[in-house]
C-alpha positions as CSV (number, residue, x, y, z in Angstrom):
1,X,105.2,88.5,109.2
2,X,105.1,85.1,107.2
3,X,104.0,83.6,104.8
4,X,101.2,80.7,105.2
5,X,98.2,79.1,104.6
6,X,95.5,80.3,107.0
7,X,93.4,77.5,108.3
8,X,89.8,79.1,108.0
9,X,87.8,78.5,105.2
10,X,87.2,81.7,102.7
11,X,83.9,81.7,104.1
12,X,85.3,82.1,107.6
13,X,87.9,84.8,106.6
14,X,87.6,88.5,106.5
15,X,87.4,89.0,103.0
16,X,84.2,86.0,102.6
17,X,82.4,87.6,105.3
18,X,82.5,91.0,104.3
19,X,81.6,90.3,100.4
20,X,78.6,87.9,102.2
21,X,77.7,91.2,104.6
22,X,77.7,93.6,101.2
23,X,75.8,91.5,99.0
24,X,73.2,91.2,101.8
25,X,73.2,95.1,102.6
26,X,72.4,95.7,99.0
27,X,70.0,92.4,98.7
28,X,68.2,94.7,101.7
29,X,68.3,98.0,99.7
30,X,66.8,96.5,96.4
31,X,64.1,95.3,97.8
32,X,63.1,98.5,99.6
33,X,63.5,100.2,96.4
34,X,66.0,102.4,98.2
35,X,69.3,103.7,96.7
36,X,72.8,102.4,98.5
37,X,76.0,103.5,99.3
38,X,78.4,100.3,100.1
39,X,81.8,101.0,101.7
40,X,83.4,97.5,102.3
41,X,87.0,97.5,103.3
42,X,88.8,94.4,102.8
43,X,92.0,94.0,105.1
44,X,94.3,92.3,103.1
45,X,96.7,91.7,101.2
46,X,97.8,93.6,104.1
47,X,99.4,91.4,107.9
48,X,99.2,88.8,108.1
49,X,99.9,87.1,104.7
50,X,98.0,84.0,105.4
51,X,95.6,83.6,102.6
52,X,92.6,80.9,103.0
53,X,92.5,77.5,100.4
54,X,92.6,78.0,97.6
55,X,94.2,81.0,97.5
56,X,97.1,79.8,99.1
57,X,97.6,76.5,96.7
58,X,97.8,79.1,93.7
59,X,101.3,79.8,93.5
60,X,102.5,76.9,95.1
61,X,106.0,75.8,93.2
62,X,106.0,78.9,91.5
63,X,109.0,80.8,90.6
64,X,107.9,84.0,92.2
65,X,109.5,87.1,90.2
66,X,111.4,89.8,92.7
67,X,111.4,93.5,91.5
68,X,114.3,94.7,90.0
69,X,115.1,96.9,93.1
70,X,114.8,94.1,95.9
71,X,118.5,93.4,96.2
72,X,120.6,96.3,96.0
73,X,123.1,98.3,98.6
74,X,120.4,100.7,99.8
75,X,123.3,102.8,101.9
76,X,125.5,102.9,98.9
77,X,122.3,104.1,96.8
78,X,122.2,107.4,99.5
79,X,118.7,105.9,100.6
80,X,116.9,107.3,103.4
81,X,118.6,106.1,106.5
82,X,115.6,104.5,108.5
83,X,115.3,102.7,105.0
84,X,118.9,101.5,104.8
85,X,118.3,100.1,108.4
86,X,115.2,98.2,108.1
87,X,116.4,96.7,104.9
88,X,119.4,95.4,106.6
89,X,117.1,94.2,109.5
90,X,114.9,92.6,107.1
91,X,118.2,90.7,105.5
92,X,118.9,88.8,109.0
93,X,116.0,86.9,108.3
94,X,115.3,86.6,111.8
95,X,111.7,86.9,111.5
96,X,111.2,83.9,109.7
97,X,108.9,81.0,111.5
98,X,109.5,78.1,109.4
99,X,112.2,76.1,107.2
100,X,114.5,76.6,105.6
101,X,114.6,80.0,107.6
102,X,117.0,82.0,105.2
103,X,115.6,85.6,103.8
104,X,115.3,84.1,100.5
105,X,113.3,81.4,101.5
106,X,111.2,83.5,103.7
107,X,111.3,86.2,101.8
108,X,109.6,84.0,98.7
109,X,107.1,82.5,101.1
110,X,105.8,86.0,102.1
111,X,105.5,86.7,98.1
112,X,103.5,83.7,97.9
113,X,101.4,84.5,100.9
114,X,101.0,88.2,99.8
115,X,99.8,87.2,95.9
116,X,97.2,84.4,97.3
117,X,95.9,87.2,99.5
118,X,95.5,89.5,96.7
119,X,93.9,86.3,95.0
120,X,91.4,86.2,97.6
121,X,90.6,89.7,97.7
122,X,89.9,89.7,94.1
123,X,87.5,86.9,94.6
124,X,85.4,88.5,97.0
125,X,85.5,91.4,94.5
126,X,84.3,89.3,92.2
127,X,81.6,87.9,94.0
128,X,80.2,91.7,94.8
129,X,80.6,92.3,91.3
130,X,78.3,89.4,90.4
131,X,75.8,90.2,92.5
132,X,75.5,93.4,90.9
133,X,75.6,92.0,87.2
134,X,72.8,89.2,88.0
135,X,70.6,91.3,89.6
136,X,70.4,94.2,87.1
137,X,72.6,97.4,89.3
138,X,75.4,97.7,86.8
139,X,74.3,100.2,85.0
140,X,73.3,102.0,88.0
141,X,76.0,101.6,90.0
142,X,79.2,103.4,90.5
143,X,82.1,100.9,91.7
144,X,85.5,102.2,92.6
145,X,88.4,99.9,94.0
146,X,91.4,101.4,95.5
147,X,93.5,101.4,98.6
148,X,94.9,102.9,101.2
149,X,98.5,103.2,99.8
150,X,100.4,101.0,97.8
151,X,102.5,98.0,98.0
152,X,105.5,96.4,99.0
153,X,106.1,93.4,97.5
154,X,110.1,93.4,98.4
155,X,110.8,96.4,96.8
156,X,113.8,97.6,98.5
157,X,114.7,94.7,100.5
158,X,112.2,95.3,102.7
159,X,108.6,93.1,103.2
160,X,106.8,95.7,104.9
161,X,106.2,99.6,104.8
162,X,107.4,101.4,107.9
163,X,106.8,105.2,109.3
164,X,107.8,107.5,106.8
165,X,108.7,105.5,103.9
166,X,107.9,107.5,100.7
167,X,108.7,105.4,97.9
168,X,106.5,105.1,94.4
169,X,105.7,101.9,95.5
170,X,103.6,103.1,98.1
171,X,101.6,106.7,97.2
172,X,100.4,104.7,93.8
173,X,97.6,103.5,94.6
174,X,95.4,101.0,92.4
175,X,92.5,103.1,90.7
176,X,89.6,101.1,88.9
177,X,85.8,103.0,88.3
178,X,83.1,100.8,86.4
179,X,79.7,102.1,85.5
180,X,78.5,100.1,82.5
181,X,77.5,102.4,79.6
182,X,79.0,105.5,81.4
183,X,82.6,105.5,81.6
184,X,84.7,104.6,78.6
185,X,85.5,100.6,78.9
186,X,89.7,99.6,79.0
187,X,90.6,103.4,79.1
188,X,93.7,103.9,81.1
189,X,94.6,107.5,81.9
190,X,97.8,108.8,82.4
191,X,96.7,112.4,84.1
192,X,98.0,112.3,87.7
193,X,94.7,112.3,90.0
194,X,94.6,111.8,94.0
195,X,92.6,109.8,96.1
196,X,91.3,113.5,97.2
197,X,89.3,113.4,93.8
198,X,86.8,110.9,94.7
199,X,84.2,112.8,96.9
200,X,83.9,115.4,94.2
201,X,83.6,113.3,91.3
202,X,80.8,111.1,92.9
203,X,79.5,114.4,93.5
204,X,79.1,115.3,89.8
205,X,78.3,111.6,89.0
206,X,75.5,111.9,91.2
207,X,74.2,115.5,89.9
208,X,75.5,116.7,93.4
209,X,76.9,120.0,94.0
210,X,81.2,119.6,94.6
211,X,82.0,119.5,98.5
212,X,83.5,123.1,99.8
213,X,85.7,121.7,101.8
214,X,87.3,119.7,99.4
215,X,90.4,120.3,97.5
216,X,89.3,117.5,95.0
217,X,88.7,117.5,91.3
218,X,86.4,115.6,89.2
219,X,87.8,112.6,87.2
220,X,84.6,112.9,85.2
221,X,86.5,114.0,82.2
222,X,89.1,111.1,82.6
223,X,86.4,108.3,83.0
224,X,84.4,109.3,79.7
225,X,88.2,109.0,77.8
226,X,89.0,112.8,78.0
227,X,92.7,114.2,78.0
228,X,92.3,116.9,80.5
229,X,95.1,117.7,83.2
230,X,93.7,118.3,86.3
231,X,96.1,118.5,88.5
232,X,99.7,120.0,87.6
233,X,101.3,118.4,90.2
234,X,100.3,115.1,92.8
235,X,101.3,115.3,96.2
236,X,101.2,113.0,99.2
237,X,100.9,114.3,103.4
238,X,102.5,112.5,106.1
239,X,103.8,113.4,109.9
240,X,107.3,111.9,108.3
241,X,107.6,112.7,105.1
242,X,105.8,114.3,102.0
243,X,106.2,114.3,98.2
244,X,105.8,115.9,95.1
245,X,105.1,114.3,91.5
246,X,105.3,116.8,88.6
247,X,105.7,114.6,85.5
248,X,108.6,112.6,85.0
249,X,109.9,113.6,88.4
250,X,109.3,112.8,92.2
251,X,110.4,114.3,95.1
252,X,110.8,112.9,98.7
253,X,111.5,115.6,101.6
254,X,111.9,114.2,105.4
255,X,111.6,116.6,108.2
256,X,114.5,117.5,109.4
257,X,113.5,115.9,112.8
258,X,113.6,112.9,111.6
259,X,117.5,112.5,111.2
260,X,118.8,114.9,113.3
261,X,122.4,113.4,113.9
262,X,122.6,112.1,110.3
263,X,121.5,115.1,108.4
264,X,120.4,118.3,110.8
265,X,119.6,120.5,108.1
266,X,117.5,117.6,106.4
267,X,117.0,115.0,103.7
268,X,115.7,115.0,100.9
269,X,115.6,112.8,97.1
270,X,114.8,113.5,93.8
271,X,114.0,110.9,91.1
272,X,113.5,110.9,87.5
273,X,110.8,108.4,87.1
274,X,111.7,107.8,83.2
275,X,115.0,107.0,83.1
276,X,114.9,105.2,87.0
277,X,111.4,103.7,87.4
278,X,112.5,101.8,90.4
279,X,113.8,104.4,92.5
């Protein structure tokens, strides 16, 4: 869980071998005049936090800025109560490996770790990126970057996501497209869109018929600029918990197997995302 400098070159690491394996799966389909589909999954910033030189160096001596929510009494705030508990785990600062091994001290080595991995990650972006811009694809090719869910970078109190945690922080998700004279450079929608979306817009990108057996809509209208709601609510599935975004509001509902002592008939939050960004 901490936060250090990882001793393999970025070569070596998972993020330089998969932009190296990318580039030379397209390298392969360009010169057989084929077209391409490229799925490559980079692993971090997720565990461990132990971003490759230079990455690492970046923010050394850095005064790394907390989130306005990472020190607050989460059980006073009526949190979730597996929340409450993990924070307070978290606080203990037993999980630290090296000196001084306080939670703040820890707790701003993991920052550090967690930003030079995003660092890294967004240089093996680039590097797939370059390889399309020097060898003529961009304006053929449809990139989209996103993830599996969103982060935690202390918000909470807490340095990593657990079972059924619903915050903001993690259902939004980063959501870039690029196609170079297609979609409508530095436009930043504010619609609310799911990651369920993507299959049928690449479908309409492509001249493809939408999937049947998908619930998705087409961002199509969002990436040329467009206003267009397409959804009137978001919503996001789990085993432990689900919610609901309908403008300026969010809710959070828990099973109510999931604190059965605490709260038998269940537990629930709602949030107004205006005036209370941070949940």
């Amino acid at each position: 869980m901490e936060g250090r400098v990882s001793p393999l070159r970025f070569e070596e690491a998972q993020e330089g071998w998969i932009a190296s394996e990318t580039i030379e799966f397209m390298k392969g389909a360009q010169a057989e005049g084929k077209p391409f589909f490229a799925f490559a999954s980079f692993p971090r910033p997720h565990q461990c936090t132990a971003p490759s030189e230079p990455f690492w160096s970046l923010y050394e001596g850095k005064n790394l800025i907390l989130p306005p929510n990472a020190d607050y009494d989460l059980s006073a705030a009526r949190k979730a109560p597996h929340l409450a508990r993990m924070a307070a785990n978290w606080r203990k600062g037993e999980w630290a490996l090296f000196e001084p091994k306080t939670f703040e001290a820890a707790r701003q080595r993991k920052l550090r770790g967690y930003l030079g991995a995003i660092s890294q990650v967004d240089h093996a972006v680039g590097q797939v990126l370059a390889f399309l811009d020097q060898n003529g694809l961009s304006e053929n090719t449809i990139v989209v970057y996103s993830t599996d869910h969103g982060d935690y970078a202390c918000e909470h109190g807490i340095m990593e996501k657990a079972p059924g945690i619903c915050s903001d922080a993690i259902t939004r998700i980063p959501f870039l497209w690029r196609w170079k004279g297609h979609f409508k450079a530095g436009h930043e929608a504010k619609e609310l869109v799911e990651a369920v979306d993507v299959v049928n817009t690449l479908c309409e990108l492509a001249g493809l018929e939408p999937l049947e057996t998908s619930d998705g809509a087409s961002l199509a209208p969002l990436l040329r600029g467009e206003q267009k709601e397409l959804h009137p609510l978001a919503v996001t599935e789990f085993a432990w918990s689900k919610s609901v975004r309908q403008g300026k509001y969010r809710l959070v509902y828990y099973p109510p197997e999931m604190f059965a002592k605490e709260y038998p008939g269940g537990f629930g939050e709602l949030y107004d995302l205006e005036a209370d960004p941070w949940e």
